[in-house]
Legacy VTK file of the C-alpha trace (Angstrom):
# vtk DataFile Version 3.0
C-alpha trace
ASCII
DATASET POLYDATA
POINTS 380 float
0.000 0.000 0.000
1.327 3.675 -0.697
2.740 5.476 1.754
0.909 8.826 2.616
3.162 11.759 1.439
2.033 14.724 2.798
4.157 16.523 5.363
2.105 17.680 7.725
0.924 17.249 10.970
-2.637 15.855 10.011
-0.952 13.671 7.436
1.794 12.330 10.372
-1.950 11.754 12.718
-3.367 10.080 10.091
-0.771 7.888 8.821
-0.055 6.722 12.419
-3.241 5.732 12.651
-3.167 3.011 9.874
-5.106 5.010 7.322
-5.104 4.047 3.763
-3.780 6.567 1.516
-5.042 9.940 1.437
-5.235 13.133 0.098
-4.484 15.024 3.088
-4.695 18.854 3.891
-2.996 21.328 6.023
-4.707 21.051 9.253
-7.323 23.304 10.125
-5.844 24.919 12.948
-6.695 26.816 15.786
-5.583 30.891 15.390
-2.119 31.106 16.644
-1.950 34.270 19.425
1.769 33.710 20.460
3.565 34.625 18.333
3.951 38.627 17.879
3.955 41.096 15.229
2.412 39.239 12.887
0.370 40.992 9.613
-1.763 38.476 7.868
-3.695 39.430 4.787
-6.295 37.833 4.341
-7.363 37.426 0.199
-9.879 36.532 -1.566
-13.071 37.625 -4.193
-16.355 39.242 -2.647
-18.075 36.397 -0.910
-15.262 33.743 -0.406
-15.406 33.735 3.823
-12.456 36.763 4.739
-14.619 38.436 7.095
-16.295 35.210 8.583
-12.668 34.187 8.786
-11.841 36.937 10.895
-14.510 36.522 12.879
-12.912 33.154 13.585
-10.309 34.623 14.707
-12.746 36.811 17.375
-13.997 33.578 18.619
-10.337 31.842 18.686
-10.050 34.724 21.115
-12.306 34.132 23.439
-11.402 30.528 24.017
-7.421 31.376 24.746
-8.902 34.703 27.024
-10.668 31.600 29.004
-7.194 30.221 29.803
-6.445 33.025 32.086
-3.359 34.241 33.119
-2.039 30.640 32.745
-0.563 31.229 29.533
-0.491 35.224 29.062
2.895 35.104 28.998
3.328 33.848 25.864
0.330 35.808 23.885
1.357 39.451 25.615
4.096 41.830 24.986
4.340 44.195 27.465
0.701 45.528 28.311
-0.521 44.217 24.674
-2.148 40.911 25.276
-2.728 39.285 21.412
-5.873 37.444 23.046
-7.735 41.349 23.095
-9.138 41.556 20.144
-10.675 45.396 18.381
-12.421 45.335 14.982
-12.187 48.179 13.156
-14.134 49.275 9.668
-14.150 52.102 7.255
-16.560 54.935 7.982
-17.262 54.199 3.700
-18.691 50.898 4.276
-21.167 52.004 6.560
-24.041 50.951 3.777
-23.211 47.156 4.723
-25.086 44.946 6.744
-27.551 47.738 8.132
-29.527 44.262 9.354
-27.296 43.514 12.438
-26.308 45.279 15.517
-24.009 48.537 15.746
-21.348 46.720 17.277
-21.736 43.407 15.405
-18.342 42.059 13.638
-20.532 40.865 10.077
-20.317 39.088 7.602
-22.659 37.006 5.120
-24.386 34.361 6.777
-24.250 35.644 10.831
-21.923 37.981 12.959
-20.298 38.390 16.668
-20.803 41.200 18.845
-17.616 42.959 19.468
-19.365 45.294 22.771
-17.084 48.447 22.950
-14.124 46.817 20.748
-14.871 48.292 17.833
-14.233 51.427 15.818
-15.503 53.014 12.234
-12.553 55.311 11.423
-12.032 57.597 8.313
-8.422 57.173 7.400
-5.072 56.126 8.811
-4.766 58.984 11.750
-7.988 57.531 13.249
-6.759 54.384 12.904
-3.469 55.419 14.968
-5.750 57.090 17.901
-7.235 53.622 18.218
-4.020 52.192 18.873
-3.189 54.348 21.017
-6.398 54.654 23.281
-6.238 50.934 23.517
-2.928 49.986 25.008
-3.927 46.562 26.333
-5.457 45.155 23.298
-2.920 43.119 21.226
-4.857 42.167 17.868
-6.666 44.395 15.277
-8.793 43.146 12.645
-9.005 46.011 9.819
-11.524 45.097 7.482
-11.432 46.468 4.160
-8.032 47.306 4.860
-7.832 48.471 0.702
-10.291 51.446 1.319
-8.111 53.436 3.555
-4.867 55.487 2.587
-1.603 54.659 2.035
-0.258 55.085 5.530
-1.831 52.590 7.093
0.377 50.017 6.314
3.126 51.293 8.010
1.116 52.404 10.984
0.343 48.792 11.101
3.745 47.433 10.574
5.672 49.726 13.328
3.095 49.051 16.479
3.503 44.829 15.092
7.569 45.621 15.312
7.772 48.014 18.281
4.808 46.838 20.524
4.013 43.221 18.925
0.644 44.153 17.854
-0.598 41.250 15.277
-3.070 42.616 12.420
-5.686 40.518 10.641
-6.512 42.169 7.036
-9.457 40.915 5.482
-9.195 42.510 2.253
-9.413 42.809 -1.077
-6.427 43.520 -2.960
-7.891 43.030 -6.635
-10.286 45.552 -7.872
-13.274 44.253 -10.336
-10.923 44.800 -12.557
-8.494 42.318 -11.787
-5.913 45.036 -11.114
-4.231 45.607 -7.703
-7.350 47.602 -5.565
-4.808 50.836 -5.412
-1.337 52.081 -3.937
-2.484 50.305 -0.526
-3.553 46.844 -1.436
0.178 46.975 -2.916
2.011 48.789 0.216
-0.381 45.347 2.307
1.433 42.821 0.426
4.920 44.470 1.249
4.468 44.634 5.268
2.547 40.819 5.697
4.342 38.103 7.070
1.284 36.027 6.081
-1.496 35.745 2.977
-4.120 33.618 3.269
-5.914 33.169 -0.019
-9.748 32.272 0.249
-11.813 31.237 -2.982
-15.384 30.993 -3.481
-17.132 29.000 -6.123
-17.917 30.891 -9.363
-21.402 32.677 -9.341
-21.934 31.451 -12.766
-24.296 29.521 -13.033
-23.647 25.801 -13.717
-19.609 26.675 -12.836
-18.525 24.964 -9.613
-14.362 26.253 -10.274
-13.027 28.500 -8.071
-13.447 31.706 -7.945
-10.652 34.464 -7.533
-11.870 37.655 -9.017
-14.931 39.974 -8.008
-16.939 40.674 -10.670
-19.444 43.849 -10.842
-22.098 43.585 -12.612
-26.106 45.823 -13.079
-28.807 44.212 -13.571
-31.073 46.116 -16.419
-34.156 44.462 -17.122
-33.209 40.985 -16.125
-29.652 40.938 -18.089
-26.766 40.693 -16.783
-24.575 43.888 -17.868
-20.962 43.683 -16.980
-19.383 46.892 -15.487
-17.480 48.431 -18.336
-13.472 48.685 -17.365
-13.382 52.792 -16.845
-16.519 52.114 -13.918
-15.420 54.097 -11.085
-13.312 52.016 -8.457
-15.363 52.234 -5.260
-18.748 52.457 -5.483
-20.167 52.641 -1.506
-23.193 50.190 -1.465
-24.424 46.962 0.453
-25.207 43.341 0.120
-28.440 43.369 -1.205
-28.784 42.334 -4.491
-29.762 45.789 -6.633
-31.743 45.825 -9.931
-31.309 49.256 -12.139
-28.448 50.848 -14.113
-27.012 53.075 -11.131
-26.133 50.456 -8.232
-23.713 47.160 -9.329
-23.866 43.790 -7.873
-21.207 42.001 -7.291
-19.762 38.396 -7.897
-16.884 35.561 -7.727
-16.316 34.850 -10.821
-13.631 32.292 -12.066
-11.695 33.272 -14.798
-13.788 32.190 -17.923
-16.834 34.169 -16.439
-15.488 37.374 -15.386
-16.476 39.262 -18.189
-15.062 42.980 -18.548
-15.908 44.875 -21.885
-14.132 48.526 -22.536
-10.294 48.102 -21.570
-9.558 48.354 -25.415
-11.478 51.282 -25.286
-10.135 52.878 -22.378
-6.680 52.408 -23.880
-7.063 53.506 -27.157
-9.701 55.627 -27.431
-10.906 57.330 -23.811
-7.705 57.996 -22.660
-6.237 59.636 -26.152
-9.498 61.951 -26.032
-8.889 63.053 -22.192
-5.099 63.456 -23.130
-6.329 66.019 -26.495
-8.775 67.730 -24.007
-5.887 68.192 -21.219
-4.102 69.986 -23.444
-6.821 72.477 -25.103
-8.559 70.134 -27.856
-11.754 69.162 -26.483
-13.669 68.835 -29.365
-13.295 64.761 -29.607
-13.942 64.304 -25.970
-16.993 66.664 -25.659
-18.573 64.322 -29.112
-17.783 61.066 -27.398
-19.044 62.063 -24.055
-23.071 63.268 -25.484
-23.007 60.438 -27.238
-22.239 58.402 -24.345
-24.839 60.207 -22.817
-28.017 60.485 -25.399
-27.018 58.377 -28.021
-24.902 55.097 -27.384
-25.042 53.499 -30.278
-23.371 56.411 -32.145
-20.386 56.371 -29.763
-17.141 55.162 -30.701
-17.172 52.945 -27.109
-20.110 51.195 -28.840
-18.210 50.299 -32.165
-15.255 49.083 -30.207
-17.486 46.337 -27.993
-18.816 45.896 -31.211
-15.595 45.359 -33.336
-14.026 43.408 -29.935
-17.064 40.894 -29.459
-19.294 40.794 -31.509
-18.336 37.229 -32.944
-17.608 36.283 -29.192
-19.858 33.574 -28.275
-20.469 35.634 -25.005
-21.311 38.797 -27.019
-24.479 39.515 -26.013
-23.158 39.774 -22.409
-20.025 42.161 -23.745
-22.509 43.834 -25.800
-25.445 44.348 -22.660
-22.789 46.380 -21.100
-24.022 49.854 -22.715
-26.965 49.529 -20.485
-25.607 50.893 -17.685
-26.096 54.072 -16.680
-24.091 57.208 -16.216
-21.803 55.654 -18.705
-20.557 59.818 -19.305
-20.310 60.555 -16.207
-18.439 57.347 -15.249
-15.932 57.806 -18.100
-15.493 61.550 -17.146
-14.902 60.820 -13.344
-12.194 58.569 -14.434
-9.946 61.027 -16.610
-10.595 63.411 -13.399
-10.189 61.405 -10.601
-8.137 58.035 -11.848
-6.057 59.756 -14.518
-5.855 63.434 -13.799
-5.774 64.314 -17.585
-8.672 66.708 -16.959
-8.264 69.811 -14.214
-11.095 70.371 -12.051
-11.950 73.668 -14.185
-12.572 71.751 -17.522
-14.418 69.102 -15.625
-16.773 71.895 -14.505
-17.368 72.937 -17.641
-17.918 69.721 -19.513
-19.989 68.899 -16.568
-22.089 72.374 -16.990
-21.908 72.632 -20.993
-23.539 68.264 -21.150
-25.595 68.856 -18.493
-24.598 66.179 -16.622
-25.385 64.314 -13.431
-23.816 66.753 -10.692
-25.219 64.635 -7.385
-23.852 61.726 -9.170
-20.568 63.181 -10.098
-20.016 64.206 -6.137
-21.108 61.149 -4.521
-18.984 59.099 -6.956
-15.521 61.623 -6.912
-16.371 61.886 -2.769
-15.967 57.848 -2.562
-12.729 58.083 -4.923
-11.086 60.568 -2.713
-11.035 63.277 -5.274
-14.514 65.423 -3.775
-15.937 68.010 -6.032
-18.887 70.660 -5.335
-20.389 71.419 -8.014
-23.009 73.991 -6.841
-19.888 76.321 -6.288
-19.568 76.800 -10.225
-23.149 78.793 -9.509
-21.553 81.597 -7.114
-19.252 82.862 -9.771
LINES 1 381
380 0 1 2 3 4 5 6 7 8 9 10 11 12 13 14 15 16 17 18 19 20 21 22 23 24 25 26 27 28 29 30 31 32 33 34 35 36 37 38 39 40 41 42 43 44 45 46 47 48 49 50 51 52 53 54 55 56 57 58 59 60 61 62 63 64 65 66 67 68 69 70 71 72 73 74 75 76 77 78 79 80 81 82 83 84 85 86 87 88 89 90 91 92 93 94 95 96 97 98 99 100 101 102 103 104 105 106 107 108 109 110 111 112 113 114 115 116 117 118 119 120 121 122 123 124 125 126 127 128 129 130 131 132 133 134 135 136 137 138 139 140 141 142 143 144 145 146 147 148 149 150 151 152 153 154 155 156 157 158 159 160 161 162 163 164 165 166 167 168 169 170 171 172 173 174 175 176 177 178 179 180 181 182 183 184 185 186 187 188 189 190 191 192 193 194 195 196 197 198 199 200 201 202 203 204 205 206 207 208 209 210 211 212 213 214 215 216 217 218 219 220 221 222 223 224 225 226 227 228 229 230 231 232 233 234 235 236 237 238 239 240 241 242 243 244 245 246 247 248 249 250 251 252 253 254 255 256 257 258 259 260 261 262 263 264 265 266 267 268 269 270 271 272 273 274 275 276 277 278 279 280 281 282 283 284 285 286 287 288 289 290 291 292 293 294 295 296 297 298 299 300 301 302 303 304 305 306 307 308 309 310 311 312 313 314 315 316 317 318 319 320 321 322 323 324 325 326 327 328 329 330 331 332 333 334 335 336 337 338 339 340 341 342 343 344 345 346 347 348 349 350 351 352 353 354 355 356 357 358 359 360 361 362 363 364 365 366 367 368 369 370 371 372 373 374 375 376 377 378 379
């Protein structure tokens, strides 16, 4: 009979036991609380378990906190005792899981109450006043760790090296696009001394692979209309599954299902135009952004999902992509707020001249850090 191969402690167990041969796993094991300064990210697509994971991690907690004193010697460092556990969550998400209690740790299918141990904070400088008003707590979970800035990964990393703080990220650090989420999903990978990658199944239905990438995705008239690549890249909203133009869904999606229609177009044709306009020649810009707005099927985004897939045999699904709406406004907020081709004067004026969507402009540029007033442009 075969020996089992695996090295690891389950498969040692196991084969000790007489079992036949196995596929065996890592072992499933218990959150580990002694040893300090650790950063683990943890990855995965919308809906794959990182937040029930966490709160794993919360309940880990309060089975080593029942062992007392007994063995706080090995889970403290100085007064920071890695069995006290604070959650903490962007003031952003606050559209999520309005269902459960104001102090609940949530996530998809139940949540644990975290009492006064938890925090909604606005950017990294809250974040540090947390630390600091809470000298005896040793681990922070920071969910959504991607939506705050830059900093906070080396706030993080210098209370884990200096104080032995440990920090649970569950996070996403791919976008919809299947791009790095921004600057801080990249600066997360640098300071972790552990990933854990979590996979769902794909959404699709009929597809039971795994799923690595979040797919957005409206829901116009009962078809499915992928987000087009130039979408802005946070859109605040919660779990509930939204019909309409305006508000996405999102998905896991494996890689043959995660459709995304428009990054030829963003490339070669959106970006040229904001380029021209940055540097006085509007004209093509201001044509392809009313058509975008009254008359998609004369725009030049159409003709390129057109020319890209319209032999695909998922076409239809490229192709129901123009349904979504705002599709001007979207790809103006991104030369503005992603690119900075356009300065905030000519996006004013393009704004004022198309008559565009002002509240939707400043909700969307508010959520991508780059906040614009528009009733200002009235005063002058």
């Amino acid at each position: 009979m075969p020996n089992i191969e695996n090295v690891t402690p389950g498969a040692d167990f196991l084969k000790s036991l007489g079992f036949p041969t196995v596929e065996v796993h890592e072992t499933f094991q218990h959150f580990d609380f002694t040893t300090p300064g650790r950063r683990v990210l943890l990855i995965g697509p919308m809906g794959s378990g990182k937040t029930e994971y966490a709160a794993r991690v919360w309940r880990d907690a309060e089975v080593a906190r029942g062992k007392g004193e007994a063995v706080a010697s090995v889970t403290s460092t100085g007064e920071r005792d890695r069995r006290n556990v604070f959650f903490i969550r962007t003031l952003i998400d606050g559209s999520r899981f309005t269902d459960y209690p104001d102090d609940a740790l949530a996530y998809r299918s139940g949540y644990v109450r975290c009492g006064s141990n938890i925090a909604k904070v606005r950017d990294s400088f809250d974040f540090e006043a947390v630390l600091k008003d809470n000298p005896t707590v040793g681990t922070f979970i920071i969910d959504e760790a991607s939506f705050f800035d830059e900093r906070l990964a080396y706030v993080a990393r210098n209370y884990a090296v200096q104080e032995g703080c440990m920090f649970v990220f569950p996070t996403l650090v791919l976008n919809f696009r299947r791009e790095f989420f921004n600057s801080t999903a990249r600066l997360m990978l640098d300071i972790a001394t552990d990933v854990i990658p979590l996979t769902a199944y794909c959404e699709e239905k009929g597809c039971l692979n795994d799923a690595f990438y979040t797919y957005r995705y409206y829901s116009v008239n009962g078809k499915e209309c992928p987000a087009l690549y130039f979408d802005p890249l946070i859109i605040v909203g919660g779990d509930r599954m939204k019909e309409g133009g305006l508000e996405p869904n999102y998905a896991a999606r494996c890689d043959r299902h995660h459709y995304l229609p428009g990054k030829e177009y963003t490339f070669f044709t959106l970006k040229p135009l904001g380029l021209d306009a940055g540097k006085g020649d509007t004209k093509g810009l201001m044509e392809e952004l009313s058509a975008l707005k009254g008359h998609k099927e004369k725009s030049k985004l159409y003709q390129s999902l057109r020319q890209r897939f319209g032999d695909d045999k998922d076409g239809e699904i490229y192709m129901n992509s123009i349904h979504s709406d705002m599709i001007a406004e979207k790809a103006l907020a991104y030369l503005f707020s992603e690119q900075n081709l356009i300065s905030e004067v000519l996006l004013r004026s393009m704004v004022k001249e198309l008559e565009l969507d002002t509240a939707y402009l400043e909700k969307t540029l508010a959520e991508n850090r780059r906040p614009v007033s528009f009733q200002e442009q009235y005063l002058f």
